[in-house]
MDTraj code that builds the backbone (N, CA, C; nanometers):
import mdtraj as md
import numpy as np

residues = "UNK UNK UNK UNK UNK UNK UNK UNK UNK UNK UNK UNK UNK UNK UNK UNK UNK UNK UNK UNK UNK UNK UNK UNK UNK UNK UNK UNK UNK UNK UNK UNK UNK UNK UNK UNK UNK UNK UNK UNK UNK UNK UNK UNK UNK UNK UNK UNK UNK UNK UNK UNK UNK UNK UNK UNK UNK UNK UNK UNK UNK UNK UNK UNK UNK UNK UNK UNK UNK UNK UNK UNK UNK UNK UNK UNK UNK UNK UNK UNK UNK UNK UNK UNK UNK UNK UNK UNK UNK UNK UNK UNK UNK UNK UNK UNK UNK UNK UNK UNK UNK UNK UNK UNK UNK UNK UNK UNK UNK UNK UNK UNK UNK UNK UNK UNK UNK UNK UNK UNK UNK UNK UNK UNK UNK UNK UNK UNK UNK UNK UNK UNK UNK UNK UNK UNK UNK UNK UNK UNK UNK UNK UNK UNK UNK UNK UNK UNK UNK UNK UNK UNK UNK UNK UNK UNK UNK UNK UNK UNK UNK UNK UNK UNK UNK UNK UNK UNK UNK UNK UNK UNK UNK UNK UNK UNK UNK UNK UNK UNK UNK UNK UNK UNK UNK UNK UNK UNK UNK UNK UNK UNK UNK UNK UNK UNK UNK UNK UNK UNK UNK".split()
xyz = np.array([
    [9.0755, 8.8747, 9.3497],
    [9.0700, 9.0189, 9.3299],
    [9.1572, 9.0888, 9.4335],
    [9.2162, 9.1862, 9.4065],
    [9.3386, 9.2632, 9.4999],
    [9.2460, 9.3550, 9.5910],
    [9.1299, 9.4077, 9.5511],
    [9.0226, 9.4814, 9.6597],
    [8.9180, 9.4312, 9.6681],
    [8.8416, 9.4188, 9.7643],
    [8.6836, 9.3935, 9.7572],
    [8.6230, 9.5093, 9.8475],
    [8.5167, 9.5491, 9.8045],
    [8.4069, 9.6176, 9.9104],
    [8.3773, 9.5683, 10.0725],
    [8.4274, 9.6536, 10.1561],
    [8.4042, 9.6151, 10.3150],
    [8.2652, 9.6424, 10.3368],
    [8.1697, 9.5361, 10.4207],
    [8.0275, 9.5479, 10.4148],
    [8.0492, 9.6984, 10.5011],
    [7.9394, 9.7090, 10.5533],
    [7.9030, 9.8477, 10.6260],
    [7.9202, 9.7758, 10.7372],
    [7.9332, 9.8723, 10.8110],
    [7.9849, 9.8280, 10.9917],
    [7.8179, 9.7911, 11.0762],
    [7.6769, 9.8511, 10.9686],
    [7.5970, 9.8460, 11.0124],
    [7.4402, 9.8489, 10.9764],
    [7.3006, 9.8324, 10.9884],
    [7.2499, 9.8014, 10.8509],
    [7.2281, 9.9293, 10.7657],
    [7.1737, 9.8950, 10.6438],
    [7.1881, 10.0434, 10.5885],
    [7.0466, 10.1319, 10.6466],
    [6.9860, 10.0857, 10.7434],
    [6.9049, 10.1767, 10.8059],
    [6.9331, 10.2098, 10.9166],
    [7.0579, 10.1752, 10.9046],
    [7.0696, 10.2398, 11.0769],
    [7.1326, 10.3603, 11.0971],
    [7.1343, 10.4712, 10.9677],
    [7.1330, 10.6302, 11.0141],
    [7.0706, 10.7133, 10.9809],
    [6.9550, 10.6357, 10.9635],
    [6.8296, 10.7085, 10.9356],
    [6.7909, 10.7754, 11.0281],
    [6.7429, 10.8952, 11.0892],
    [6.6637, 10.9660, 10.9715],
    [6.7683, 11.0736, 10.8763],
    [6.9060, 11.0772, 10.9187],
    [7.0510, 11.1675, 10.9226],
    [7.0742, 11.1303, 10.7438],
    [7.0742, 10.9891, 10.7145],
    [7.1086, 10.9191, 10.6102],
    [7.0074, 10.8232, 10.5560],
    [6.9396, 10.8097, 10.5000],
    [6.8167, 10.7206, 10.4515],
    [6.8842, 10.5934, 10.3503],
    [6.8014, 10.4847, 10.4182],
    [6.8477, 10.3493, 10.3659],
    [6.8407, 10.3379, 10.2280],
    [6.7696, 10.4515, 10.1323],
    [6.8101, 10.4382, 9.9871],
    [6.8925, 10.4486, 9.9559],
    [7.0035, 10.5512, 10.0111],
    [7.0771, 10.6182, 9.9542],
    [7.1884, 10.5776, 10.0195],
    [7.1981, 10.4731, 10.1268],
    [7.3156, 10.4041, 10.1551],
    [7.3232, 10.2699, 10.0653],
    [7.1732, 10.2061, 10.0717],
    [7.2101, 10.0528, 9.9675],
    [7.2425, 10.1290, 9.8062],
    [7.2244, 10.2388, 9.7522],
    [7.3077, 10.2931, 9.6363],
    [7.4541, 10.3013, 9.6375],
    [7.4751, 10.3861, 9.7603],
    [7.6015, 10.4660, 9.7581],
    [7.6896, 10.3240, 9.7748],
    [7.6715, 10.2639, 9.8694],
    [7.7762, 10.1345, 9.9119],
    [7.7438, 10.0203, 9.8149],
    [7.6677, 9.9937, 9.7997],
    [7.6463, 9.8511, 9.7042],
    [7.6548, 9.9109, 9.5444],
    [7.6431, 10.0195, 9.5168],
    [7.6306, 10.0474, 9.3890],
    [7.7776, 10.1643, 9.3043],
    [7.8171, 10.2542, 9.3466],
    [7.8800, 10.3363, 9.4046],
    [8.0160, 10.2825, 9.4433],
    [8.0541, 10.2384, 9.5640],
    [8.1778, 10.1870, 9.6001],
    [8.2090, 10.0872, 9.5498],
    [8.1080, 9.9748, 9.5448],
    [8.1080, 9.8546, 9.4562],
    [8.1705, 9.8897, 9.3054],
    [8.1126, 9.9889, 9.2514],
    [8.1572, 10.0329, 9.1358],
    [8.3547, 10.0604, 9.0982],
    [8.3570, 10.1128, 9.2402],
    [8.5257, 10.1940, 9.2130],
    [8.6270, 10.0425, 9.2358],
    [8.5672, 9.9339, 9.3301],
    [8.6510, 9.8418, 9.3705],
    [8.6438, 9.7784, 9.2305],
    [8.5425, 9.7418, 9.1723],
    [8.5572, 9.6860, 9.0448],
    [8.6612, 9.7437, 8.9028],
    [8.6419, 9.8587, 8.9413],
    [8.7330, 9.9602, 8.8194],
    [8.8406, 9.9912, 8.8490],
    [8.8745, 9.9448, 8.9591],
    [9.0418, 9.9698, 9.0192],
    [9.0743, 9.8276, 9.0102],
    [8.9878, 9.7463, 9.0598],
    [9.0513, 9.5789, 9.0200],
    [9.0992, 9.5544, 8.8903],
    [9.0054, 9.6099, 8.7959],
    [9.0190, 9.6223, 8.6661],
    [9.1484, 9.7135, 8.6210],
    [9.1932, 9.8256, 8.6774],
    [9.2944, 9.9050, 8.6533],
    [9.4170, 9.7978, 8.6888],
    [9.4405, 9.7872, 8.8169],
    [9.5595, 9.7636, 8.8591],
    [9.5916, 9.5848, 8.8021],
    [9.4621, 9.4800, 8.7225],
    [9.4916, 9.3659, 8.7138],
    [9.5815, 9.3192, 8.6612],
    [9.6786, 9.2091, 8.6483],
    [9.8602, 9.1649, 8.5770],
    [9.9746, 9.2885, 8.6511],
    [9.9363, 9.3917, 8.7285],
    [10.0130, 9.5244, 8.7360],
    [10.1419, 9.4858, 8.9037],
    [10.2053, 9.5600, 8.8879],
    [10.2648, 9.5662, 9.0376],
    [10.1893, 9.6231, 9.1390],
    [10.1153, 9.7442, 9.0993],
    [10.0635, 9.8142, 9.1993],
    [9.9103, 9.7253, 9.2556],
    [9.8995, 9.5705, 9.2205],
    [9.8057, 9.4785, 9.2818],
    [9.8350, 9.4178, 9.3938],
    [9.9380, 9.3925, 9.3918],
    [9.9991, 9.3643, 9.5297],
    [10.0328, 9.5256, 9.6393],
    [9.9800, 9.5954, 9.6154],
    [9.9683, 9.7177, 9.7236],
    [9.8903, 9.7015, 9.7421],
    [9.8979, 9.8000, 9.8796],
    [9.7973, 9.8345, 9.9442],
    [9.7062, 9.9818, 9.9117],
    [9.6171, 10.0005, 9.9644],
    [9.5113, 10.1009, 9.9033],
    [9.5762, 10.2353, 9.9575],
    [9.6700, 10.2252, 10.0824],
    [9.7370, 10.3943, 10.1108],
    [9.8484, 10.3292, 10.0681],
    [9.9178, 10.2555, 10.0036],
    [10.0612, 10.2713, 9.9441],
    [10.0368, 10.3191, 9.7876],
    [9.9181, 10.2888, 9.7245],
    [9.8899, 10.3843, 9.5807],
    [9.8393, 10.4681, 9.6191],
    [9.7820, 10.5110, 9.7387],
    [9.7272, 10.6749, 9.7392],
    [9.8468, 10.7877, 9.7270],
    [9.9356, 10.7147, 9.8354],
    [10.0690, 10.8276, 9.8723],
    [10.1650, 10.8159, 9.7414],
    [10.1403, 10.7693, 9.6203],
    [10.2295, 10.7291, 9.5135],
    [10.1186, 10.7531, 9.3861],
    [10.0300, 10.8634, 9.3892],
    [9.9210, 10.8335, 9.3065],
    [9.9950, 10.9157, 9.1466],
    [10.0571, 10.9845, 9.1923],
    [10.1111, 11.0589, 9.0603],
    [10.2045, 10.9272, 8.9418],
    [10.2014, 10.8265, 9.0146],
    [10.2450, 10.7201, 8.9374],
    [10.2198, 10.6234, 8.8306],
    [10.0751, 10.6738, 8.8938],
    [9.9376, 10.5761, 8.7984],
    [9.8392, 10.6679, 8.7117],
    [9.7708, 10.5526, 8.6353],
    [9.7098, 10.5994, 8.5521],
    [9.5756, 10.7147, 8.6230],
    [9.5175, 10.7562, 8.5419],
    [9.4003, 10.8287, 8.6399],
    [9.2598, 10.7289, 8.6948],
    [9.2188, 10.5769, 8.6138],
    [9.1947, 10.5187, 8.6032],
    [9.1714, 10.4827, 8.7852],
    [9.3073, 10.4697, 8.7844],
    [9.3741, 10.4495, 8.9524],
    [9.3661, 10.5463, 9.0409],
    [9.3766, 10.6382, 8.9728],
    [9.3346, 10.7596, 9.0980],
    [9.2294, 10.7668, 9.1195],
    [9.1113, 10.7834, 9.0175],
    [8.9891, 10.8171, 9.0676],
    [8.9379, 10.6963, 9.1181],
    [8.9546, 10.5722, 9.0780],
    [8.9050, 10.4717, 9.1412],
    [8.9652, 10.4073, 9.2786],
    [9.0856, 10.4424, 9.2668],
    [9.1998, 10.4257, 9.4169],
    [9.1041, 10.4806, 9.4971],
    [9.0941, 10.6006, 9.4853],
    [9.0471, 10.7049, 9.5930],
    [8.8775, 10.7001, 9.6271],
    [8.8704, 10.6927, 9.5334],
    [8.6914, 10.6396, 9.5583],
    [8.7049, 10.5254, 9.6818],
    [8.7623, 10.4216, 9.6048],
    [8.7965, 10.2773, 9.7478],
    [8.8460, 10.3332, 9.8784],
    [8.9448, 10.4172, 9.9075],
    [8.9844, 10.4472, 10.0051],
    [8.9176, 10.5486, 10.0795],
    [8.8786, 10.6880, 9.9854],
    [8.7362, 10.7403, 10.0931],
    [8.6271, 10.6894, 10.1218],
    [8.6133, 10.6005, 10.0637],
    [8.4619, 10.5868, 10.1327],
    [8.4413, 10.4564, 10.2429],
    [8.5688, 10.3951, 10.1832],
    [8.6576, 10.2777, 10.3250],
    [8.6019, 10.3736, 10.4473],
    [8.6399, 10.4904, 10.4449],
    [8.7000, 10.5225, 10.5877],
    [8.5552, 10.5945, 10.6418],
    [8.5074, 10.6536, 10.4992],
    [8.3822, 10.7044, 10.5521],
    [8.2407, 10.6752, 10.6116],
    [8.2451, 10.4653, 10.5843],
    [8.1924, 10.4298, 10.6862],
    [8.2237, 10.3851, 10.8028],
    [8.3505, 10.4075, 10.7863],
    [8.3761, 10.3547, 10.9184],
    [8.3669, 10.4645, 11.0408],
    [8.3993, 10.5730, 10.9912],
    [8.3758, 10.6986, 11.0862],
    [8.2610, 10.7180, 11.1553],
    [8.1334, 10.6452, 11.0869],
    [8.0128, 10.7009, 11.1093],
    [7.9530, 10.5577, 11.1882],
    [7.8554, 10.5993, 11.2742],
    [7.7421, 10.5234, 11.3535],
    [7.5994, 10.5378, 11.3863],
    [7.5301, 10.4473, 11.4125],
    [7.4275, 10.4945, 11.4400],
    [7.4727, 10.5995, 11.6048],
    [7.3535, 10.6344, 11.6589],
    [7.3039, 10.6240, 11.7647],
    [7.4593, 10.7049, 11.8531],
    [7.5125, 10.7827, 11.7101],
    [7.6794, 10.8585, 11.7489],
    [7.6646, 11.0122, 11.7565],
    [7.7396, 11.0415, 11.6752],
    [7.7216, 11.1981, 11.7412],
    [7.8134, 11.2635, 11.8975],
    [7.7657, 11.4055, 11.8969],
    [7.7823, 11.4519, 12.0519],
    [7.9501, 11.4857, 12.0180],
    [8.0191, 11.4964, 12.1082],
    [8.1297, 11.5759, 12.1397],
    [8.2626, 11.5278, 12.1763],
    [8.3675, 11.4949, 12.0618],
    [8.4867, 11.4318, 12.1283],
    [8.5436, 11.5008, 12.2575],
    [8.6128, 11.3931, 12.3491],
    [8.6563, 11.4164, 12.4502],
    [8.8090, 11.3512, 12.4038],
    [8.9151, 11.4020, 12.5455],
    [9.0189, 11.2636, 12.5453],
    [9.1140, 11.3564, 12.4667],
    [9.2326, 11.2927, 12.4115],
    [9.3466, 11.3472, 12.3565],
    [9.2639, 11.4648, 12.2094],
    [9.2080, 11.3672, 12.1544],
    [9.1283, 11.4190, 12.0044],
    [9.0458, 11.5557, 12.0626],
    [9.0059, 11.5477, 12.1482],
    [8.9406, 11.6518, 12.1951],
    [8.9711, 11.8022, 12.2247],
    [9.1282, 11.7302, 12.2858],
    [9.1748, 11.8580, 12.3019],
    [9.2809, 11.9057, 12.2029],
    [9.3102, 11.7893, 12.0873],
    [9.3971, 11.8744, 11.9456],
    [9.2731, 11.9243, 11.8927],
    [9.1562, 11.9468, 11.8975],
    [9.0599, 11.9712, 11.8286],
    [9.0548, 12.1928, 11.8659],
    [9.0506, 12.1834, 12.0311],
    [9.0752, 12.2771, 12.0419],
    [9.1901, 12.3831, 12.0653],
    [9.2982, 12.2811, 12.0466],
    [9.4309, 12.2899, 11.9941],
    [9.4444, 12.4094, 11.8451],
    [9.4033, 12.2949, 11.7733],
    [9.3797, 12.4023, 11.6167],
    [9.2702, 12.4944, 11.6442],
    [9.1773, 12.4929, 11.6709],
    [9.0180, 12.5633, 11.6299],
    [9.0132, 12.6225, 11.7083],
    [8.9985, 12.6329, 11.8230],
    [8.9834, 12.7132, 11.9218],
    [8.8661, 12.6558, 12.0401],
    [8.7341, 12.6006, 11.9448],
    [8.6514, 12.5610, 12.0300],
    [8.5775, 12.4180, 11.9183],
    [8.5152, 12.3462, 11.9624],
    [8.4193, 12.2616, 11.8781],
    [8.3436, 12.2894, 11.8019],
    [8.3053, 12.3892, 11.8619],
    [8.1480, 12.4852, 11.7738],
    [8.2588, 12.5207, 11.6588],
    [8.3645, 12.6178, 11.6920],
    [8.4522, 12.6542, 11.5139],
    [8.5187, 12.5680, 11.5117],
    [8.5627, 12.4756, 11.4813],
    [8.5653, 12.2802, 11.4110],
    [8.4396, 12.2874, 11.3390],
    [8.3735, 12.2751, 11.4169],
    [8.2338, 12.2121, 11.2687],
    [8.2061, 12.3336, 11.2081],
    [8.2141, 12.4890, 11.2486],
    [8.2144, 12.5474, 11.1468],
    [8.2766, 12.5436, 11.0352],
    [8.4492, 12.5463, 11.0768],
    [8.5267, 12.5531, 10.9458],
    [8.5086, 12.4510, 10.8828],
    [8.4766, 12.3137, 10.9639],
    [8.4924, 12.1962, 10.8509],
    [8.3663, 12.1753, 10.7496],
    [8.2483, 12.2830, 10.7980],
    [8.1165, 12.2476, 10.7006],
    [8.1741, 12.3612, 10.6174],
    [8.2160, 12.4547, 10.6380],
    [8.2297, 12.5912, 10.5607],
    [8.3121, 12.4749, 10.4273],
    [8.4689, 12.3730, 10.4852],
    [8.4746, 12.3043, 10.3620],
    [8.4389, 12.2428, 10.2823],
    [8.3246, 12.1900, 10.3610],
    [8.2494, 12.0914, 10.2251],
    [8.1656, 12.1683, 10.1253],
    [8.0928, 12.2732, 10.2303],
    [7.9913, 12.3390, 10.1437],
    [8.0627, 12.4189, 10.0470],
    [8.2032, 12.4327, 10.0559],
    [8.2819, 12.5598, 9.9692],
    [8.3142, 12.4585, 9.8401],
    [8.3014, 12.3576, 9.8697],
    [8.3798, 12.2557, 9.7752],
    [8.2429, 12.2631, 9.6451],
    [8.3557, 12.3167, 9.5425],
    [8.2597, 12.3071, 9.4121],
    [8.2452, 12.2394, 9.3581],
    [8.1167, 12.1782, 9.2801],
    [8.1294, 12.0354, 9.2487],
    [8.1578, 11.9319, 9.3085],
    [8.2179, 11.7953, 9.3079],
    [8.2160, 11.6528, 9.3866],
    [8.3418, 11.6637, 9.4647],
    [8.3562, 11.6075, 9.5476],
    [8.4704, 11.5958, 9.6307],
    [8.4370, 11.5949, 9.7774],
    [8.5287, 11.5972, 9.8456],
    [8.5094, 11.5695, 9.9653],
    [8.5866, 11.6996, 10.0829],
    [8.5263, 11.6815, 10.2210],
    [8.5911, 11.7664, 10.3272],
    [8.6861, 11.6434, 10.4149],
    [8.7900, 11.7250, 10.4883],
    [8.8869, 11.6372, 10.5671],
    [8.9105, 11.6961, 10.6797],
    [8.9304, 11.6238, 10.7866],
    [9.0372, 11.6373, 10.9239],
    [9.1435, 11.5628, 10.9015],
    [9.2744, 11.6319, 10.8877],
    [9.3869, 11.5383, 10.8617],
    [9.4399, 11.5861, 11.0154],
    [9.5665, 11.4772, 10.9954],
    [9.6864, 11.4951, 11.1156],
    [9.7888, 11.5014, 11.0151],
    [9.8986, 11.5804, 11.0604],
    [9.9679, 11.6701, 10.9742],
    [10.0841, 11.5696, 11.0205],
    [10.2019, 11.5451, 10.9343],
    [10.3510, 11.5159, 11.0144],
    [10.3774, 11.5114, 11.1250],
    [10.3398, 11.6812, 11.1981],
    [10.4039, 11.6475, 11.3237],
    [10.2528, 11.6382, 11.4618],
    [10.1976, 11.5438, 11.3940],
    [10.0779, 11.5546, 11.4819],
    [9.9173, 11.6500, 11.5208],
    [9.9970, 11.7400, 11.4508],
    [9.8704, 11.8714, 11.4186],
    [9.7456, 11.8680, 11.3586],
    [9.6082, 11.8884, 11.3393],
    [9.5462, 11.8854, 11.3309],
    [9.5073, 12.0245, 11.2240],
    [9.4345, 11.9659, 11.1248],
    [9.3946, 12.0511, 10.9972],
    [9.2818, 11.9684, 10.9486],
    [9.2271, 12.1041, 10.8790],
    [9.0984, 12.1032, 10.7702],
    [9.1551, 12.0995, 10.6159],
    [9.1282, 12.0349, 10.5656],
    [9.1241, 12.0590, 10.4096],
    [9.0044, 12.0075, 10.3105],
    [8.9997, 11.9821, 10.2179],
    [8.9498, 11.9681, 10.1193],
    [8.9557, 11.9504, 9.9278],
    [8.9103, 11.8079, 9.9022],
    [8.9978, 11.7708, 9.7805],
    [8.8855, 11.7807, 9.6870],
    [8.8762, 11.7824, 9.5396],
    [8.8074, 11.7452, 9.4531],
    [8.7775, 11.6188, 9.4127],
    [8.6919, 11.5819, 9.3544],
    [8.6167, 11.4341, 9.2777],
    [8.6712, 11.3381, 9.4049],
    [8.7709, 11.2397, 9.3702],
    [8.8036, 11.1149, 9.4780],
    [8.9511, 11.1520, 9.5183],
    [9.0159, 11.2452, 9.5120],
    [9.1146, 11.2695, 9.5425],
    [9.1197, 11.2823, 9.7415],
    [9.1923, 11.2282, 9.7740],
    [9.1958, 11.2275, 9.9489],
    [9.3937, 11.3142, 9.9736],
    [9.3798, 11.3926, 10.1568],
    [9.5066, 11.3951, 10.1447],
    [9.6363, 11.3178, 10.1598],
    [9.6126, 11.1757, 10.1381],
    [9.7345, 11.0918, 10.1282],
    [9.7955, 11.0999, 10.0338],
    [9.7362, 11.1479, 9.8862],
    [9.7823, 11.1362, 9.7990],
    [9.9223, 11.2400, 9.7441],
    [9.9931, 11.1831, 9.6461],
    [10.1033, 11.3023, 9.6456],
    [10.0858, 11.3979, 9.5916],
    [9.9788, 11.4280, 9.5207],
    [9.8987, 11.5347, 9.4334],
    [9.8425, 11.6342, 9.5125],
    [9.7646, 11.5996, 9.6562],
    [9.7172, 11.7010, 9.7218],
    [9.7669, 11.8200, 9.7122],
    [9.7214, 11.9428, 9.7789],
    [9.7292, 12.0435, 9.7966],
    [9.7821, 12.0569, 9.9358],
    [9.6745, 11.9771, 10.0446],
    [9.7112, 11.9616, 10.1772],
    [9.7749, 11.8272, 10.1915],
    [9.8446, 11.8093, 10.2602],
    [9.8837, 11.6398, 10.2913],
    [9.8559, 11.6160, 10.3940],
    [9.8436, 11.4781, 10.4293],
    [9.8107, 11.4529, 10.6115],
    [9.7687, 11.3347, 10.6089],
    [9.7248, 11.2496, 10.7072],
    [9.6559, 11.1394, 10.7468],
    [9.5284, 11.1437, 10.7973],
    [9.4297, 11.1236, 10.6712],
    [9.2382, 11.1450, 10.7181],
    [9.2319, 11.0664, 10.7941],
    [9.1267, 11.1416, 10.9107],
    [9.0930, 11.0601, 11.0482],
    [8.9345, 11.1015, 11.0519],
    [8.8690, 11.1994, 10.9421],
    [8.7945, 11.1919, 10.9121],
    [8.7565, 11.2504, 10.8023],
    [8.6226, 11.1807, 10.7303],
    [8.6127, 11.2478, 10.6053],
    [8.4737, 11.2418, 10.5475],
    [8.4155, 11.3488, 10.4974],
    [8.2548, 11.3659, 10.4367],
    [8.2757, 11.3953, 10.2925],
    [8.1534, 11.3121, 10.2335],
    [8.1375, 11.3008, 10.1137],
    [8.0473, 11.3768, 10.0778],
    [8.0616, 11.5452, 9.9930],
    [7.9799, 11.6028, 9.9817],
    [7.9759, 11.5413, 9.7767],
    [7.9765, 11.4358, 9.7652],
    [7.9119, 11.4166, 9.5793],
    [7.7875, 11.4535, 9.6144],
    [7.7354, 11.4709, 9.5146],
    [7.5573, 11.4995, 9.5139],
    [7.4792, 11.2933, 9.5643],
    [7.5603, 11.2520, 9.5033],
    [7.5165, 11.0647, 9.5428],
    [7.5359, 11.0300, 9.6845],
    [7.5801, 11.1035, 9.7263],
    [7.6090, 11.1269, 9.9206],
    [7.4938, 11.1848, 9.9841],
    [7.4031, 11.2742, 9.9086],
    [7.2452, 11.3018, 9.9751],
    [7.1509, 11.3727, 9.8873],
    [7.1891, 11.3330, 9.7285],
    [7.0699, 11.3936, 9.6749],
    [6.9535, 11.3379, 9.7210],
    [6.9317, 11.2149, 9.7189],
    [6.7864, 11.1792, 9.7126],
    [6.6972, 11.2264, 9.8433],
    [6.7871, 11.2756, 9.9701],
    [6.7305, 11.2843, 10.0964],
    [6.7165, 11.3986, 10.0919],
    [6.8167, 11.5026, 10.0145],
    [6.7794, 11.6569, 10.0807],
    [6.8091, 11.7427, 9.9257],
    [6.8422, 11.6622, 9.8345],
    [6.8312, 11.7403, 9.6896],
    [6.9396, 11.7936, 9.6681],
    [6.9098, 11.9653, 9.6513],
    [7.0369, 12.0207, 9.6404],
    [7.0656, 12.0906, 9.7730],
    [7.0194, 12.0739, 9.8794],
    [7.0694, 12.1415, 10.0470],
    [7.1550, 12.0645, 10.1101],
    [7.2968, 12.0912, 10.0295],
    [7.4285, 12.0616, 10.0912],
    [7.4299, 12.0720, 10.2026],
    [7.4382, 12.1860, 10.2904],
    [7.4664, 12.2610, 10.3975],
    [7.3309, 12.1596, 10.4836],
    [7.2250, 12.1634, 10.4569],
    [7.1580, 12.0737, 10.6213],
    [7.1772, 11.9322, 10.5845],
    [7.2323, 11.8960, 10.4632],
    [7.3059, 11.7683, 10.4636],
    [7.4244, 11.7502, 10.5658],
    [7.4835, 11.8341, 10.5617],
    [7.6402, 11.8278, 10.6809],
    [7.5725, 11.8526, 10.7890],
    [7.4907, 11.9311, 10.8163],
    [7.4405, 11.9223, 10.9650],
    [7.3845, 11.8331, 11.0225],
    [7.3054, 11.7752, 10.9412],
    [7.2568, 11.6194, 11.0021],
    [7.3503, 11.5096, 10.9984],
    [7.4560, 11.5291, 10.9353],
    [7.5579, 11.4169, 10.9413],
    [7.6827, 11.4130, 11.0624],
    [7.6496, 11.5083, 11.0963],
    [7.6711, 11.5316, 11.2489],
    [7.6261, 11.4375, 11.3519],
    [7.5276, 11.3981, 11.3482],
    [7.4926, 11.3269, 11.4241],
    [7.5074, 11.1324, 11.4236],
    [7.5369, 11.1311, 11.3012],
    [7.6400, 11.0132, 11.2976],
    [7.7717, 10.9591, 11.3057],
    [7.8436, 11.1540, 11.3050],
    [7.9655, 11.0986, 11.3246],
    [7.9939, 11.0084, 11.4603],
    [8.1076, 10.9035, 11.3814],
    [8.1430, 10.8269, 11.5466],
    [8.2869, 10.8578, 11.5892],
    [8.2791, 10.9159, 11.7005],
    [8.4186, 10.9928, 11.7097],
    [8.4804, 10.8866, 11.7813],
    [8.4799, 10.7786, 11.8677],
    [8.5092, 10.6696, 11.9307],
    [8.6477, 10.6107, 11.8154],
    [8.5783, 10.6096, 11.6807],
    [8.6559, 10.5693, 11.5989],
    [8.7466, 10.6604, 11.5436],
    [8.6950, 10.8196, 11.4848],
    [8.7718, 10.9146, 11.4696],
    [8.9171, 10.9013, 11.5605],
    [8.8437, 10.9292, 11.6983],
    [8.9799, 10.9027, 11.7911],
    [9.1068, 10.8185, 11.7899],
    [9.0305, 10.7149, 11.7676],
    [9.1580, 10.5558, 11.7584],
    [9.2447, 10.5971, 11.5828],
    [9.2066, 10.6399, 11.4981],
    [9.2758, 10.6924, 11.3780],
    [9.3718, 10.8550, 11.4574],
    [9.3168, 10.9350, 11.5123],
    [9.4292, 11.0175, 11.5883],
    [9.5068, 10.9272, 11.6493],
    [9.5006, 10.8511, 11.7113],
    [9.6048, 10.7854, 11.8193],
    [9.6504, 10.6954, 11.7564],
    [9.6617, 10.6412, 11.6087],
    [9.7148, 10.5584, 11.5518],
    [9.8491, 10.6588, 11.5054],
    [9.9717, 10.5506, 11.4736],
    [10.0932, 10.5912, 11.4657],
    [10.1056, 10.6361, 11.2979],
])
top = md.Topology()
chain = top.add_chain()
for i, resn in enumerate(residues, 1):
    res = top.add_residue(resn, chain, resSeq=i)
    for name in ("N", "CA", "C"):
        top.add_atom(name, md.element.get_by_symbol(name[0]), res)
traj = md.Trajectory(xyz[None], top)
C-alpha cells in the first residue's frame, strides 16, 4: 500500500479529560483509517502512488476529488496528532514564540484569532498556523479536508499547526460546543513539536 495510518504518538487516553478515549479510538482507527484506505484505493496502478502525501497536496488541482478529499484527510490529521500531547499545553517560547508575537501582537490574540477561525469555519474543515514563503506567520482556514499546501487554497503556507473542527473531532465529548471544544484543546497542544515544524526548512 503507498499510505498506511501512523499509530498515535500516544495512548488514546492520554488527552483525556481535553479529548476522551472514545472519540480518539473513532477518529484515528476509524476516520483516518478510512481516508488512507480511499486514497490507497484512489491513487492504486496511478503515478501519483509513488508520491508523497505533500507532493499531491501542493499539486491537488491535478487529481481526482477522490484524492483530494482523501489526500487531505491523510495529511491533516498526520500532523494533527502529532502536534498534540498529553500533559502539553502552556506557552511557546524560543524563535516560534517570538514570530508568534511577531504577527499577533501577543499570545492571548494568537489563540484568539486562531479560535475565532475554527469557530467561524462553517460546517467541516479545519483552522491553521501556516509559515508563509518568506517565513511569516499566518492564520487561515480551509473547508472539509482541504489544508494550505494545497494549490487550491485560498491561503498558502506550510501547516505547523492544525485543529480539526469536523463535528467527529468532539461531538461525542461536548456535542455541538465548538468554541469550549478549542479551548480545551489548548491544553494539548504540544508546541515542542509545533516549534521543530517552524524551524524546519
Amino acid at each position: 500500500m503507498a499510505f498506511t495510518l501512523p499509530p498515535l504518538p500516544y495512548a488514546v487516553t492520554a488527552l483525556e479529560p481535553h479529548i476522551d478515549s472514545r472519540t480518539m479510538e473513532i477518529h484515528h482507527g476509524k476516520h483516518h483509517n478510512a481516508y488512507v484506505t480511499n486514497l490507497n484505493n484512489a491513487v492504486a496502478g496511478k503515478p501519483e502512488e509513488n508520491l508523497s502525501i505533500e507532493e499531491i497536496c501542493k499539486n491537488i488541482s491535478k487529481y481526482p476529488v477522490a484524492v483530494r478529499n482523501n489526500g487531505g484527510g491523510h495529511y491533516n490529521h498526520s500532523l494533527f496528532w502529532a502536534i498534540m500531547a498529553p500533559e502539553a499545553g502552556g506557552t511557546p517560547d524560543g524563535a516560534l514564540g517570538d514570530a508568534i508575537k511577531a504577527a499577533f501582537g501577543t499570545f492571548e490574540e494568537f489563540k484568539t484569532k486562531f479560535a475565532a477561525a475554527g469557530v467561524g469555519r462553517f460546517g467541516s474543515g479545519w483552522a491553521w498556523l501556516i509559515k508563509d514563503a518568506s517565513g511569516k506567520l499566518a492564520i487561515s482556514s480551509t473547508p472539509n479536508q482541504d489544508n494550505p499546501l494545497m494549490d487550491v487554497a485560498e491561503v498558502k503556507g506550510t501547516p505547523i499547526l492544525g485543529l480539526d473542527v469536523w463535528e467527529h473531532a468532539y461531538y461525542l465529548h461536548y456535542q455541538n460546543r465548538r468554541p469550549d471544544y478549542i479551548t480545551a484543546w489548548w491544553n494539548v497542544v504540544n508546541w515542542n513539536e509545533v516549534a521543530k515544524r517552524f524551524a524546519a526548512k
